[in-house]
N, C-alpha and C positions, 0 to 999 in steps of 0.2 A: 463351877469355877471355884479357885481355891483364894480364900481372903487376900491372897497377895498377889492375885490373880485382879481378882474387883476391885483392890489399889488401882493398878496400872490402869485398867479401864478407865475407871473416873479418869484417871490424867487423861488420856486419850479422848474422851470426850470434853472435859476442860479444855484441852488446846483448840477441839473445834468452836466450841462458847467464848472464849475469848477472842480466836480470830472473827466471830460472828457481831461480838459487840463491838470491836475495830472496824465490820466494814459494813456496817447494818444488817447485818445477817438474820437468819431466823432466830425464835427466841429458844430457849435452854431447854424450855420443856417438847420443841419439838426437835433438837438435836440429841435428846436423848432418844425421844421413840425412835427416831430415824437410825441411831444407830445400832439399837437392839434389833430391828428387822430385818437386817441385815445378815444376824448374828444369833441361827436358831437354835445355838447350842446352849445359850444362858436361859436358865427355867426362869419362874416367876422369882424365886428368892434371892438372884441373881439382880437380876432388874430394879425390886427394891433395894438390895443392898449397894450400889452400885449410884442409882438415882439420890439416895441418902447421901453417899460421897460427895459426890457434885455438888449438892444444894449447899453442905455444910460448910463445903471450900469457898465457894461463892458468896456465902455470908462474912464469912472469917475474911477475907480480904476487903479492905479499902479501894485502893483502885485498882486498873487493871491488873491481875497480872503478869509478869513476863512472859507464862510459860504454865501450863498447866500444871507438872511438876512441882513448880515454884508452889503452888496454890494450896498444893495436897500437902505442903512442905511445912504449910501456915500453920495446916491440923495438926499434922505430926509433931510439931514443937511441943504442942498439951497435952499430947498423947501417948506415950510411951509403948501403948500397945497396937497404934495404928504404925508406930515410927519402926516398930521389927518388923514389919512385913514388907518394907524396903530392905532384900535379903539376896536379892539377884539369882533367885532361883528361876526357875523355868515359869514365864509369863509374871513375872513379879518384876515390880521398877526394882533398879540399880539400888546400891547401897547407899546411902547419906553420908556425902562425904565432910568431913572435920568443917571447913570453912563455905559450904553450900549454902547461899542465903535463899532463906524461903520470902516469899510475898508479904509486901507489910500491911498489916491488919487495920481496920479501922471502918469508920459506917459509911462514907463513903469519898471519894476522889477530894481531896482536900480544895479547891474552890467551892465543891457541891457543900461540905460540912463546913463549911465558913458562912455563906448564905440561908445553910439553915436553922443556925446560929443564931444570924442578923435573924430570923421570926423568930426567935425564940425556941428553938428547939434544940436539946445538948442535953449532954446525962443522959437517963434513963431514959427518958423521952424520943433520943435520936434511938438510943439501943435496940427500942420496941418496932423500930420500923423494919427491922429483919428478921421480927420472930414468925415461928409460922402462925398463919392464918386460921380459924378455924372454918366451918364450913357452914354456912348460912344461908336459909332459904326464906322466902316470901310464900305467905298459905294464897292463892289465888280466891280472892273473894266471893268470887262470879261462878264460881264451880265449889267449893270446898269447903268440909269442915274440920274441927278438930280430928275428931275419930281417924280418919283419914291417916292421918300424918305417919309417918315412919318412925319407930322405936326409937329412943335413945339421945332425942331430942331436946332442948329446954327455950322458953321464951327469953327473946332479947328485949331491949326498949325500944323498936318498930314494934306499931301498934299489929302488923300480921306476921311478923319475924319470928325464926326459930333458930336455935344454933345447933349444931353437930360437930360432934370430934374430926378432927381433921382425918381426911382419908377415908370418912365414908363414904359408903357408893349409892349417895341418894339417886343419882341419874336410873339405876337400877332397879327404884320403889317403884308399885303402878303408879302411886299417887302424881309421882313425877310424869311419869308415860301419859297421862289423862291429863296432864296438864292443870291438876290442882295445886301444886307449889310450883315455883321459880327459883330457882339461884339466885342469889341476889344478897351482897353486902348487906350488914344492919344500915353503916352509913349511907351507901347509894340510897335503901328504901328509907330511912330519914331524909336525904335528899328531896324525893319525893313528895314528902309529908309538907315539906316547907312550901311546896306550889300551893296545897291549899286547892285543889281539884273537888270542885262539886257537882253531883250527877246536872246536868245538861250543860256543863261549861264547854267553849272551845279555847282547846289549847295547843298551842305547838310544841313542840321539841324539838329543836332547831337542830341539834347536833343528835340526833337518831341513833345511830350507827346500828346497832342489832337489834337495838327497842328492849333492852331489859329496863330500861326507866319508862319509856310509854307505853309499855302493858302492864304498870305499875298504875300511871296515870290513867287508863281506859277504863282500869277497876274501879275509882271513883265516879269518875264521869257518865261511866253507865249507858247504858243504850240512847240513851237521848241526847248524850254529850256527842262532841266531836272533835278527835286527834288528830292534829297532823305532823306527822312523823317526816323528820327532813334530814338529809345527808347529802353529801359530796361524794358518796362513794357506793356504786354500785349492788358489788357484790356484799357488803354487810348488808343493806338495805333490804338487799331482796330474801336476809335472810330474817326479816319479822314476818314477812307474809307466812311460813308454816308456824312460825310461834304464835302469831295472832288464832289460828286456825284451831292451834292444841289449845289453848289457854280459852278461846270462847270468846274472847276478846273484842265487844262492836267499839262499830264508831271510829277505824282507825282506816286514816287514808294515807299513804306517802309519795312525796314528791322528790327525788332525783334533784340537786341543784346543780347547777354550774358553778366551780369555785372563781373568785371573784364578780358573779351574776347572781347573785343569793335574793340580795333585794330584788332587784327585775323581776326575778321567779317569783317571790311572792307580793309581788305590787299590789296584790288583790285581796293580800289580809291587813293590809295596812290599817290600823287604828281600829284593829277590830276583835283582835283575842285576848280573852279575859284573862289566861297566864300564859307568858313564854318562859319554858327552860330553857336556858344556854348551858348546857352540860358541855363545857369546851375542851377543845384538846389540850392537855397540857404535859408535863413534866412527868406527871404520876408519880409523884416522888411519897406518894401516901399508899401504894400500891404495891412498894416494896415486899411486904411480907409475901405477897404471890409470885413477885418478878423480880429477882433480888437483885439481878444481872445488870438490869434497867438501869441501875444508877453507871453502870460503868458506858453506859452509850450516850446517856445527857452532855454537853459540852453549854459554855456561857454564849455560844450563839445560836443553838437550838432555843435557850431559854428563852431570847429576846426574839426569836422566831414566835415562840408561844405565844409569848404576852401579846404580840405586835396581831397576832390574829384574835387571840382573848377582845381585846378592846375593840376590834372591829365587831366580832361577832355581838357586843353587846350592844352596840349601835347599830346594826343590823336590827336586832329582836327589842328593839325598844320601839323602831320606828311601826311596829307590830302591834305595840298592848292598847288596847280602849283607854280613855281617862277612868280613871279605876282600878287596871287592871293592876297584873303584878308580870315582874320580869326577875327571874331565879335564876342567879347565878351562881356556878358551880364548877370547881373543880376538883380533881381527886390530888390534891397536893398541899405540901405545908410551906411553901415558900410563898414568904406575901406580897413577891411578886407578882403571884399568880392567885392571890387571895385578896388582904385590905386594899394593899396598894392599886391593886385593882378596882377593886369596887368603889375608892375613895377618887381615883382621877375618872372615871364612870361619872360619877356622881358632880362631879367640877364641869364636866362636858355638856351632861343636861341635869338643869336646876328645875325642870319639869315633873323630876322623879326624885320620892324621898324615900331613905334607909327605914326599914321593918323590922327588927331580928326578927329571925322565925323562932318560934314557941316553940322548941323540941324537948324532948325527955332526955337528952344528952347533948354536949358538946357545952366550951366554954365561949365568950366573948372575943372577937378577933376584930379588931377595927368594926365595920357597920356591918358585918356578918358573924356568923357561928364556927368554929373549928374545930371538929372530930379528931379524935388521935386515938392512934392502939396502944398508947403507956394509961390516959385519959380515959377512954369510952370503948378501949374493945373493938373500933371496929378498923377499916381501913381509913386514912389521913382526907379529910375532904374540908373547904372552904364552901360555905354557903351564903349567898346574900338573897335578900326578899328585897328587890328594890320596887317603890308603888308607884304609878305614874298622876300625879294629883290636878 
């Protein structure tokens, strides 16, 4: 393909990424694969130049926009040398015409960067949440050592963390194949950290989904502990049983819930686990740098969708912890909707259970939890609270 060639492409894939955040579609990174396989004529250098485009348009714009075209249009303004290759030659977009308005820029949908504002987030701070990510894994305790690890690595502040330049192909290491490391944000595995998991504990993980935070959690707890990995949703779930199996992983059981029967299904751990995670669904609005797209599919009644299940699910998993225990709440977002504000009417609802910061080696004070950020700490945007039940 010729440069003015993998212009037009990205647009052509941009038009499908945004009719996809319009209508809940798949997300970016699989309408790019989808569309290369299609299309066996683009080598490898093709594909990354091409995926480059994409990602770079999709950050540069604010909210949706119009037109894929529009998007690449955004680039082209700072560009001078992306903006000749709008030349109308053979498989190259049209020329740019005098008064053609490109997509307007900005970090995200103007209600979204209003509210993330209201938490304090603006300047540099909003900027970071579109940068790329870099690549980070967890050492697996229970199998692995240093030696082990793959080249070109450096330690984060997780106590088993490592970081790698973006676009390595850890997946590719044996270390990875034998299941001695994990993928895993530094924030998510500080997440982790904050339960506070000691060999023979039981604990839940209320919102499970693929289990990269409960084969986090089973590392500590050790064979004599006992996980229970819980989800609403099928097929993520059943995709911890071969990760438990690479990873070496005991002690890990999982239960299937029924959404709004969550309690029911677990009547029988009631007042009996010594930490519950509540990893809840939310906004991912700290998640940005891997799913830039993400902000353009959020709307203000998704968000009240989120919170409205955040606060159940934490009264779900409180009615769970021992006198003692702990209940770790967590989101991967900077909006303190889904942060203080949360943990703060938590905390109004049952006066049973008192605020803990957890101890971490990064993040700053957020209401009665901890706040991660990628301008701050490097890692992806996460809300934490240690709430105790006394």
């Amino acid at each position: 393909m010729t440069p003015a060639a993998r212009v037009q492409a990205a647009i052509e894939v941009l038009d499908l990424v945004i009719a996809a955040a319009r209508d809940n579609g798949p997300p970016a990174d699989r309408i790019v694969a989808d569309w290369f396989r299609t299309r066996r004529f683009a080598g490898s250098g093709d594909r990354r130049a091409v995926r480059e485009l994409v990602f770079r348009a999709i950050r540069a714009c604010g909210d949706v926009p119009q037109s894929g075209r529009a998007a690449m249009l955004r680039l082209a303004n700072d560009d001078s040398a992306l903006a000749a290759l709008f030349d109308g030659s053979r498989h190259a977009p049209a020329p740019i015409a005098p008064d053609e308005p490109a997509a307007p820029g900005g970090t995200a949908p103007a209600w979204l960067a209003e509210a993330l504002a209201a938490s304090g987030v603006t300047g540099a701070d909003a900027a970071a949440l579109l940068e790329r990510a870099p690549l980070d894994i967890r050492v697996n305790a229970l199998k692995a050592g240093i030696a082990t690890l793959p080249e070109g690595g450096a330690r984060t502040a997780a106590p088993h963390g490592w970081r790698y330049p973006h676009g390595t192909r850890i997946e590719d290491s044996p270390a990875f194949r034998d299941g001695m490391i994990e993928v895993q944000d530094t924030g998510s595995q500080l997440a982790c950290m904050a339960v506070g998991a000691r060999p023979g504990e039981s604990v839940i993980d209320l919102c499970a989904g693929a289990g990269g935070k409960t084969l986090a959690l089973a590392a500590e707890t050790g064979p004599s502990g006992t996980i229970l990995a819980c989800d609403t949703d099928r097929g993520r779930l059943a995709r911890l049983e071969p990760r438990t199996a690479r990873a070496g992983a005991p002690g890990i059981a999982t239960r299937l819930l029924d959404p709004g029967r969550e309690a029911e299904a677990l009547a029988d751990w009631r007042d009996r686990a010594d930490a519950v995670l509540v990893d809840a669904p939310c906004s991912g609005t700290g998640t940005w740098r891997r799913n830039p797209e993400a902000r353009w599919r959020l709307n203000p009644a998704q968000l009240a969708r989120y919170t409205g299940l955040q606060a159940r699910l934490l009264d779900i998993g409180a009615a769970l912890v021992r006198p003692g225990g702990r209940l770790v709440f967590v989101t991967c977002s900077l909006l303190d909707a889904e942060g203080a504000e949360q943990a703060a009417a938590f905390l109004s609802r049952w006066p049973g259970f008192r605020a803990e910061p957890p101890v971490l080696p990064a993040g700053t004070p957020r209401g009665a939890g901890i706040r991660l950020s990628p301008a701050h700490d490097g890692t992806d945007g996460f809300f934490i609270a240690r709430l105790v039940r006394v």
